[in-house]
Every structure is written in C-alpha cells, then in structure tokens.
N, C-alpha and C positions, 0 to 999 in steps of 0.2 A: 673649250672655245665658246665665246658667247654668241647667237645667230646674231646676225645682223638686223637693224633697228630700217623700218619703215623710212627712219629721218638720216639715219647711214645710206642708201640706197640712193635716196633725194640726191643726197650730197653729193654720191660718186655719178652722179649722171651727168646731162649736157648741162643745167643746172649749176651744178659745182663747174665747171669749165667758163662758162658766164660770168659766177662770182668770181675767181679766180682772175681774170680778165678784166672784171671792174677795180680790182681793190690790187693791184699789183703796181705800187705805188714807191715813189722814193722816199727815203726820210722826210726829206721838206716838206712832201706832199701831204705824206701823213700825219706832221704836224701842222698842217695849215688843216686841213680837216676838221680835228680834230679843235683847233681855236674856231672856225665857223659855224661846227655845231656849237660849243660849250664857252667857248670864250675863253680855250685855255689849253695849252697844247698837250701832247700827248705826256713830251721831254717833263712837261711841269708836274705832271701826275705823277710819273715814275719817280722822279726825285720827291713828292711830300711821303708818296708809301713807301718808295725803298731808303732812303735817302740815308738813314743812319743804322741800315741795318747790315749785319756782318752775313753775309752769302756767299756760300763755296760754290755750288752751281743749280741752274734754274733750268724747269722743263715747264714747257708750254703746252697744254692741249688746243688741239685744233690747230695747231700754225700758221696753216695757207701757205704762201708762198714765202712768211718768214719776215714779213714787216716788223713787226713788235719784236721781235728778238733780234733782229738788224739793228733798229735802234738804243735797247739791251746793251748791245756791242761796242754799239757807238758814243754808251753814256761810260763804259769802263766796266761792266759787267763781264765774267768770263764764265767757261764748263756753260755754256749753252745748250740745249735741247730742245726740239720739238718734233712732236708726232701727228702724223695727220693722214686722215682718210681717203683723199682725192690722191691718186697715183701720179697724174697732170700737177697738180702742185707741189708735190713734193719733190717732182723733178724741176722744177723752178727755183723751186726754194732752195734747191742744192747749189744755182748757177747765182742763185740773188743772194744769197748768205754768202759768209767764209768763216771757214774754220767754226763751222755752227752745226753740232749733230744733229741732221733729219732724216725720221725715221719715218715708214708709210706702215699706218696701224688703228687700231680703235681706242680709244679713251676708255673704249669698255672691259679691254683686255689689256691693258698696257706692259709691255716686256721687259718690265723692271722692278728686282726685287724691293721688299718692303723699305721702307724711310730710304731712301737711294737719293733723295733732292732736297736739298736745303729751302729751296720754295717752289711749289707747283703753281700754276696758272693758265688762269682762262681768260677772255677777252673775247665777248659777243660770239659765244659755244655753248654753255647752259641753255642759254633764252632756246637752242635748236635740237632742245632734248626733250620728247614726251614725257609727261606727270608720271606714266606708270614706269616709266625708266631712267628717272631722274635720279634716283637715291643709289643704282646700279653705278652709275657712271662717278656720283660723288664718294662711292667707299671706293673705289679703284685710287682716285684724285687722293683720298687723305689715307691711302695704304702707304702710298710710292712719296707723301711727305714726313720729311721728319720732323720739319720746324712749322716753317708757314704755309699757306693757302693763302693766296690772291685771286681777288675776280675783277672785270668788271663789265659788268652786265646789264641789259636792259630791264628798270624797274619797276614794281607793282608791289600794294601791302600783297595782293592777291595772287596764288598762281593762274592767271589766266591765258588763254589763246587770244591771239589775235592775228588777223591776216597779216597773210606776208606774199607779196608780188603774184597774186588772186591764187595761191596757194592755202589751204586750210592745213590744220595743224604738222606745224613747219615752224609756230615761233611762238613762244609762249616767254611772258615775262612777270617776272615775281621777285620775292625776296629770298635771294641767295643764300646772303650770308645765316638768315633765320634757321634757312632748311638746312646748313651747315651741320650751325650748332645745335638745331635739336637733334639733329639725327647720330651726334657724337658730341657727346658729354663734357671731350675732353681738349675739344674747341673754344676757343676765348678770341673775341672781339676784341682786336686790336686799334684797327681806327677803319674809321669808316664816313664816307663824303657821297653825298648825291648831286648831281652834276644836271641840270635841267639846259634843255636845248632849245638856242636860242631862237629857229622856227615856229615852238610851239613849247604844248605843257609836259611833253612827256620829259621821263625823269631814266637816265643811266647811276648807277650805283659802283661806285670803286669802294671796294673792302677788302680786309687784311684778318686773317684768323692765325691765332698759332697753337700750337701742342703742346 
C-alpha cells in the first residue's frame, strides 16, 4: 500500500468538500462551462477524441462526484468506472450517476488488474500531483490501460507550480502527454488539441495516447 501523498490528505479534507460542492454540476452546466471558458463544449471534446473509436469500458481517475462519466453515459458510452479519493464524493457520485461503478480509492494504488480498461482517464487530476510523484501515479494509469490513455489537463511546455486558492504546491501544470511518453516507450500520440481560455492566456491540453 502506497502512503498517502501530502496532495491526497489536501483533497480528503474540508477542502475537497468545498470542491465537491463547487463543481457538482448537471450535464448542461457542465457544458456550458466548459463553452465559457474555451468556446466549446465539453459534449464536443468527447466526440473529436472518442468519436470513432471502438471502447469496451472506461475508468476515470479522480471522478468527483461523477460529472464526466455522467455525460460518458449520456453521449452512449457504457462499463463505466470511476475512482476517487474523497469518501463525501464518492457517495454522491453513487446518487448523481446510474448504473456507473464508483469506487472510493487512490490513483496510486488502484484495484484493478493489469490492461483491465479499454481507456483510462483523467480530467483536471495530474495538474494536483507533486513532480516527485507524478511518474508514481502515471505507471498505475498506463498498467490498468490496455489500449488508450486520455487526459486533459492544465498546460505548460514546463512542469511548474503555481498557486491555487492561496494554497502552495497543490497544482502544478506541464506537459502530460510528454511525461507520458517519455516515461513509456511504448506510448504514441494519438492526437492532441490545446484549448486557450477565453478569460486569459492560459492554455488546457486534451491528448489521446495509445499502446
């Protein structure tokens, strides 16, 4: 069993009950969100990365209360999965999903044997994993995949910190998909899109890896 991470601790505290409570959102919401940061809904993402691709079933790191795999569901996706650290959301997520398996657990240890998901994935989870335990949490991600890896994530050529809600290292954003594939060989960039938010200059990154 892996100890538990400085930014795991963050998460299951009052903290994570907060986020949970901000972001526990309907489908509409979450696409309209998602078009007033980027200009482009959540629905539309989903469909350019999955859109032609053959998937038996998908598990998600970090879930939360189960938004992204709600709408998953709602686009014809089925064998749904998600795991998540916060005990408070995962009991949400039980009542806000259907017929959607959530499981309360770490991304560092995750309870399922090797290649077991047609595609893993994350969504605003990476950016809230320390540099010295970033590579920890990625060989879990591309053990439990057989085929693809999707992310998407907040961007940087660099891995750096930056604040987050006057908390210090709690959110760092970099290049994903890079740390990916350098760190397994046997990864290949499949496509990949940066999404700039229309408030300002910062930049979100959707990528697609496969095996």
């Amino acid at each position: 069993m892996i100890k538990s991470t400085a930014q795991e601790k963050f998460w299951s505290s009052e903290f994570g009950k907060e986020y949970m409570e901000r972001n526990t959102l309907s489908l509409q919401e979450l696409n309209k969100l998602y078009t007033t940061n980027f200009g482009v809904s959540r629905s539309r993402i989903n469909k350019d990365f999955l859109g032609k691709l053959k998937i038996g079933n998908i598990l998600e790191i970090g879930c939360n209360v189960g938004n992204q795999l709600a709408l998953l569901q709602e686009e014809g996706f089925k064998n749904l999965y998600g795991i998540e650290i916060f005990p408070k959301a995962v009991e949400l997520a039980k009542t806000h999903t259907k017929s959607i398996n959530i499981v309360q657990g770490s991304g560092f240890d995750l309870p399922f044997k090797d290649n077991s998901f047609d595609l893993v994935f994350t969504a605003g989870v990476l950016i809230h994993i320390s540099p010295k335990d970033i590579k920890k949490i990625m060989k879990e991600i591309h053990r439990v995949s057989k085929k693809y890896i999707w992310g998407f994530e907040y961007f940087s050529p660099d891995h750096i910190a930056i604040p987050y809600r006057g908390n210090k290292d709690r959110l760092w954003k970099g290049d994903f998909a890079k740390m990916y594939t350098s760190q397994f060989p046997d990864l290949k960039l499949v496509k990949e899109k940066r999404y700039k938010y229309l408030q300002n200059d910062n930049l979100d990154c959707g990528f697609l890896l496969k095996k």
